[in-house]
C-alpha positions in Angstrom: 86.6 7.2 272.4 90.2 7.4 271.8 90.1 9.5 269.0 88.1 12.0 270.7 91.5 13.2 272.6 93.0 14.1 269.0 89.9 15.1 267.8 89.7 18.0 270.9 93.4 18.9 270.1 92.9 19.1 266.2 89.8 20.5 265.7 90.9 23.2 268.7 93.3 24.4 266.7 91.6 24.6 263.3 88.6 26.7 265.0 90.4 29.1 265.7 91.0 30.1 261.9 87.8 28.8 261.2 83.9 28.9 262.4 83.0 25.1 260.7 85.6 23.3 263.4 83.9 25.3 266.5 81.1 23.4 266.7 82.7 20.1 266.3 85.9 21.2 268.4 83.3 22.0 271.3 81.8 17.9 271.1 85.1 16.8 271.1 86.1 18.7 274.6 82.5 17.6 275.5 83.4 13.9 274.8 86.9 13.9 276.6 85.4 15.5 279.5 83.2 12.7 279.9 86.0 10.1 279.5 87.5 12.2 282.8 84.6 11.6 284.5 84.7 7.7 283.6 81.0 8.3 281.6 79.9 7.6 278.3 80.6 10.1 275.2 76.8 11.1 274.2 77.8 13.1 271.1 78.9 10.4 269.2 81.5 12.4 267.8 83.7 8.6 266.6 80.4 7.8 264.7 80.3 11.4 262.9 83.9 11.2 262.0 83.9 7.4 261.1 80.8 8.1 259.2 82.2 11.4 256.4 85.4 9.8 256.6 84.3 6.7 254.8 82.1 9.2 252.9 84.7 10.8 251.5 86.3 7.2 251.0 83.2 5.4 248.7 85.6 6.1 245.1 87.2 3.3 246.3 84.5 1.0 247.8 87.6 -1.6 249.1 89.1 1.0 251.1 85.7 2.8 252.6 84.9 -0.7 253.8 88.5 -1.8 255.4 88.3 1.7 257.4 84.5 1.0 258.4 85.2 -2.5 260.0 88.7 -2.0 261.1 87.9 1.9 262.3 88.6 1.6 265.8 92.5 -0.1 264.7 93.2 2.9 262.8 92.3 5.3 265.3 94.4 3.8 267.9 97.4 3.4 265.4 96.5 7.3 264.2 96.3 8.4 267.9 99.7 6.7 269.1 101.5 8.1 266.1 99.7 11.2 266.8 100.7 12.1 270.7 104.5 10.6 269.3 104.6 13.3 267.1 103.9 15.6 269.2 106.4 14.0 272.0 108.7 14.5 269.6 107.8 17.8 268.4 108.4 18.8 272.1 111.5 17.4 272.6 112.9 19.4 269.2 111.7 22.3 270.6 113.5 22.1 273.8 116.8 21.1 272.3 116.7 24.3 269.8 116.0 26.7 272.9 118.1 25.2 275.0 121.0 24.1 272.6 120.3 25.9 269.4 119.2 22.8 267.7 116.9 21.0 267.7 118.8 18.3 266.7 121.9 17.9 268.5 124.7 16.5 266.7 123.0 16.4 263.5 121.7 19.6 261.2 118.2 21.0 262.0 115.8 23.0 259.6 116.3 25.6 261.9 120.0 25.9 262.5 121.4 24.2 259.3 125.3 24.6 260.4 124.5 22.9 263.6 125.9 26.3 266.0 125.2 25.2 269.2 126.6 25.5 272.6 126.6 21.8 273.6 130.2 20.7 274.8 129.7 17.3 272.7 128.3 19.2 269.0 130.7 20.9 266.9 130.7 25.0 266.7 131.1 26.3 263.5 131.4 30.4 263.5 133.9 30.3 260.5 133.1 30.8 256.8 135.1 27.8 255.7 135.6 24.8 256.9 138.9 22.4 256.7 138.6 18.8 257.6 141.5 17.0 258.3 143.5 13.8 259.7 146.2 14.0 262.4 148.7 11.8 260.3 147.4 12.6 257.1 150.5 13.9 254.3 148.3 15.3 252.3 146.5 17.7 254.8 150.2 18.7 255.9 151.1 19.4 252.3 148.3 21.8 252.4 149.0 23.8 255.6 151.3 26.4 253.4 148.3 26.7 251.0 145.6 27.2 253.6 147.8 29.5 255.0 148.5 31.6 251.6 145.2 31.3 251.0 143.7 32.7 254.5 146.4 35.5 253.7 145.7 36.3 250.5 141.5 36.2 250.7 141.3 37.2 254.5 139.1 34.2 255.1 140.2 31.9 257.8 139.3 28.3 257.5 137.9 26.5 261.1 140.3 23.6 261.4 138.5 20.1 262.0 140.2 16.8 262.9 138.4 14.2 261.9 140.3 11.5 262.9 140.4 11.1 265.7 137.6 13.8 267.1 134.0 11.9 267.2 132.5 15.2 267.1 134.3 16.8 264.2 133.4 13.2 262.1 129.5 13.3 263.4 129.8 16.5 262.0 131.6 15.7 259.0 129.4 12.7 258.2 126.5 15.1 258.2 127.3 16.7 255.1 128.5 13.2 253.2 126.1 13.8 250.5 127.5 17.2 249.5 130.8 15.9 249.9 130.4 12.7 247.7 128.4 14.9 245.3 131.2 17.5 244.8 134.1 15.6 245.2 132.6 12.8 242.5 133.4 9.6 245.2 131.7 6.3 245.0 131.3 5.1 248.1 130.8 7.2 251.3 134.5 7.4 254.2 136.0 10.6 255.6 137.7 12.3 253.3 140.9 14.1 253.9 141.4 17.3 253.4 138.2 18.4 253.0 137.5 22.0 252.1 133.5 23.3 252.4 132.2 26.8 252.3 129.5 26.7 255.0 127.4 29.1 253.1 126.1 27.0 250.1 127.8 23.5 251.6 129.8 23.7 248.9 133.5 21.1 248.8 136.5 20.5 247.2 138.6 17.1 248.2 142.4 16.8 248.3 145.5 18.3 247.6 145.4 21.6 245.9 147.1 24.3 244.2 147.2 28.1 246.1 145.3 29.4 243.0 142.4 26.0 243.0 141.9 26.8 246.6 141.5 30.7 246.8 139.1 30.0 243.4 136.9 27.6 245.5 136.6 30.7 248.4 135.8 33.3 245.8 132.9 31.0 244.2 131.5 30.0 247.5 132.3 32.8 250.0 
């Protein structure tokens, strides 16, 4: 009667929009309360939903007859994957009201730039991002242009080692894809500099010119 427990939760939920799951939501709680009280489900509500489920399945005879013999498999994989999702549901939801993610350390469909509070995730308040390498020439080549730039445009770019700073890379490594798109590279490697407009997670790679740069925050401020 495994499926019974997702069956309560599911059909819960959709009977509250609608009158057809009430009926059915109410055998479910029926059935699970019976499993508390170590007695046998009476409403045969696994039956019922074994029964229109290969219903629905007999287009495809091969399939309606794998799910009626091999039912009770499939319910215990479906139930497993089921409370795991919602496990992990949970956990998302405590990490983006506790941390403003719900994915610390990576982006989240709720927080895309990853602004959190956590000591160990990278803050980004800043409209611009620079990434850059401790001993790296070329980022030092660029300090008078960044700094131009910021002058000229009012922008300030949020300065990111990436180096040596785990954080600043986990956070860097998150947005490879954009990088390797916009910067036409082959094979995926930090990058230095790295310029991205947190707005549109737009990049530009390398050494450039004052006029190159302040374009690049124009386009993608």
């Amino acid at each position: 009667m495994v499926i019974c427990i997702v069956a309560m939760v599911v059909f819960s939920i959709l009977g509250i929009f609608s009158v057809r799951w009430r009926k059915v939501a109410k055998e479910s709680f029926q059935c699970v309360f019976k499993m508390i009280q170590f007695k046998p489900c009476d409403v045969q509500l696994e039956e019922k939903i074994k029964s229109k489920l290969t219903t629905k399945l007999m287009k495809v005879p091969k399939l309606a007859r794998f799910v009626y013999k091999n039912f009770k498999i499939i319910s215990w994989i479906f139930t497993i994957v089921f409370f795991a999702s919602m496990l992990y549901t949970a956990y998302s939801l405590y990490n983006l009201i506790v941390f403003g993610s719900c994915a610390p350390g990576s982006t989240c469909i709720f927080n895309p730039k990853g602004n959190i509070t956590d000591k160990n995730v990278c803050v980004i308040t800043a409209k611009f991002v620079e990434f850059y390498g401790l001993e790296c020439p070329h980022c030092k080549k660029m300090v008078p242009i960044v700094e131009q730039v910021e002058k000229d445009t009012g922008i300030t770019f949020e300065k990111l080692e990436v180096w040596h700073n785990d954080t600043n890379r986990a956070f860097y490594l998150n947005y490879m894809n954009n990088v390797m798109r916009d910067c036409n590279l082959k094979n995926e490697g930090i990058v230095v500099p790295t310029f991205m407009s947190m707005k549109n997670n737009k990049s530009i790679c390398g050494e450039k010119s004052v006029e190159e740069l302040k374009k690049f925050v124009i386009e993608n401020g």
